[in-house]
N, C-alpha and C positions, 0 to 999 in steps of 0.2 A: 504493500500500500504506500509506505514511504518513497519507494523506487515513482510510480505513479505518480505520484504530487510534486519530485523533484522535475521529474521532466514534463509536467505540464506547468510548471514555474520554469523551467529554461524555454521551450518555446514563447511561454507570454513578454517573456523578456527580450528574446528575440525579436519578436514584431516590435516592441516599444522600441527600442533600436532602432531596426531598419526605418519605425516612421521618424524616428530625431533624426536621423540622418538624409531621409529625403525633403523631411523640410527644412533641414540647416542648406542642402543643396538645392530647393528651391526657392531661399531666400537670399541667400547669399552668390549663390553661383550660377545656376542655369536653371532656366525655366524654359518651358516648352509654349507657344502659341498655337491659333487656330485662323487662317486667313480667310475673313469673311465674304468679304468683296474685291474688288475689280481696282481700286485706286493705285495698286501697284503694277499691273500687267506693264510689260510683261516677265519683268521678273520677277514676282509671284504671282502665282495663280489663283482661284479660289479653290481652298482646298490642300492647297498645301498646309502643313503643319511643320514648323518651323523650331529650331532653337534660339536663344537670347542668351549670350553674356552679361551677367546683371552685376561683375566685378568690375568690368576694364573702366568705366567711367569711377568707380569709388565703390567701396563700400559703405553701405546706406545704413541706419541705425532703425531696426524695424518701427511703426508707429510711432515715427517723429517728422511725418509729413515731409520725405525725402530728404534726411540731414544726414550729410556726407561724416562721417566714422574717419576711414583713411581714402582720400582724395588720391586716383592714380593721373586722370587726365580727361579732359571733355570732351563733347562730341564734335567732329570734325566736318565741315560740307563732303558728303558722297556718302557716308554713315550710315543706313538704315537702322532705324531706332524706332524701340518700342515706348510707348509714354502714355499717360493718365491723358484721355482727350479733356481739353481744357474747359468745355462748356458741360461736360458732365463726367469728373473724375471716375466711377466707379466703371465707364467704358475703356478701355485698350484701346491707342491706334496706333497703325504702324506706318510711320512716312520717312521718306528721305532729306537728311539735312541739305541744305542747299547754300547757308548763310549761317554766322555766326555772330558773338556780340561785335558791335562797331559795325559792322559788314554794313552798306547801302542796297538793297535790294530793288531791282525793277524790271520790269516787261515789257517790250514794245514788240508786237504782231507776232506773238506768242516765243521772242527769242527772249531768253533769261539774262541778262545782265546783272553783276554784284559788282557794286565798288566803280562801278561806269564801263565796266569790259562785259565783254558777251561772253558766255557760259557754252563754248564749242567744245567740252570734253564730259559728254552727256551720251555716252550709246544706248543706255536703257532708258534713255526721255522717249516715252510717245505720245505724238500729237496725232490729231486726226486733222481730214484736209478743210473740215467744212470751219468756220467763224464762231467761235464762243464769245461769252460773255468774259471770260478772262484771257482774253486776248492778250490786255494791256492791262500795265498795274503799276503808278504815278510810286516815284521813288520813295522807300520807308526805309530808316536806319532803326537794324537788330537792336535793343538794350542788351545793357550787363544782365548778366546770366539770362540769356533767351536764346534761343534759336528760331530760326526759319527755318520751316518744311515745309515738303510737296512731293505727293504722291507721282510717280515715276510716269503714270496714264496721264500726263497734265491736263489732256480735257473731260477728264472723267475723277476728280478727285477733289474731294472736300479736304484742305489744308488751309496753310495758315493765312492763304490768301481770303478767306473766308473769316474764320476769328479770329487770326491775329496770329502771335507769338507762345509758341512752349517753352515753359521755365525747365529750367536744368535739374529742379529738384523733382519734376512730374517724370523724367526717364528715368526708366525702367532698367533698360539695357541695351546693348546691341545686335542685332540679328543677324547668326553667320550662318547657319544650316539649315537647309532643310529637309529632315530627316522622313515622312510621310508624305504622302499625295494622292487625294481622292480626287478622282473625275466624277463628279454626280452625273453629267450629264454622261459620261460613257459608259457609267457604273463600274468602271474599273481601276486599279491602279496605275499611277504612272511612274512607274520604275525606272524610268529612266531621269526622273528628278531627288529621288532619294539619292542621297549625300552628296549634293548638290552645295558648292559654297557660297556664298551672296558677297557678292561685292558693290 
């Protein structure tokens, strides 16, 4: 009977482990994503399922409303980052930085200019050929600790052209893999995107 109770106390124990340990690694180190829409095409899909870096900007001190612990370095324009969307925190989104603090940000006929030069090292920007509404976008300068994002689809993406600026305490991490891929529409896998690196 002793024998019995010893080992259903090491298994219990076991699992309380493994769970401190997967949420020490999904608080600290990697978290996993789920891509809901289109604003990134086409380097993500819908459906891909992705990994996040949640160290390389800093380690965050949990439920202190994104307060940096130990500071490694910030996010960078070309970055894909995941972040608290700003008009309703408890939602994920994931866009590309484009701009940083200081940076001058602007549009003219849908060519991206920062700091008064054009933005020509862009191979995953896609535009469609027809006229949107965010064609053009009158010069704005980044604040200290902000970024500017935009979804890689640029005519298909709610970003910061839209509400504004992401604070550096709302990201999350950075997105390098992506590890899963469903096609809903094909109903099958696409294996040819698992371990896929994001740049």
């Amino acid at each position: 009977m002793k024998k019995k109770k010893n080992a259903w106390r090491e298994n219990i124990e076991a699992i309380l482990i493994a769970v401190v340990i997967a949420l020490f690694i999904r608080t600290f180190l990697v978290q996993a994503f789920k891509i809901p829409s289109g604003s990134m095409l086409e380097t993500l899909q819908i459906g891909d399922q992705i990994l996040v870096n949640k160290f390389i900007y800093g380690v965050k001190i949990p439920f202190t409303d994104g307060r940096v612990l130990i500071p490694f370095k910030d996010p960078q324009p070309g970055d894909i980052v995941v972040f608290k969307y700003p008009e309703d925190p408890s939602k994920d989104f994931i866009k590309r930085v484009v701009a940083v603090a200081g940076d001058t940000v602007s549009i003219v006929d849908k060519q991206l200019y920062v700091n008064g030069d054009p933005v020509t090292d862009e191979p995953y920007a896609m535009y469609s050929r027809l006229p949107t509404h965010v064609d053009n976008m009158s010069p704005v300068q980044v604040p200290e600790n902000k970024l500017f994002v935009m979804g890689d689809n640029r005519d298909n993406s709610h970003d910061s052209r839209f509400w504004g600026f992401v604070d550096l305490s709302a990201v999350k991490g950075k997105a390098f893999m992506i590890y899963w891929s469903w096609d809903r529409e094909e109903f099958g896998v696409r294996w040819h995107r698992i371990g896929d690196l994001l740049i």
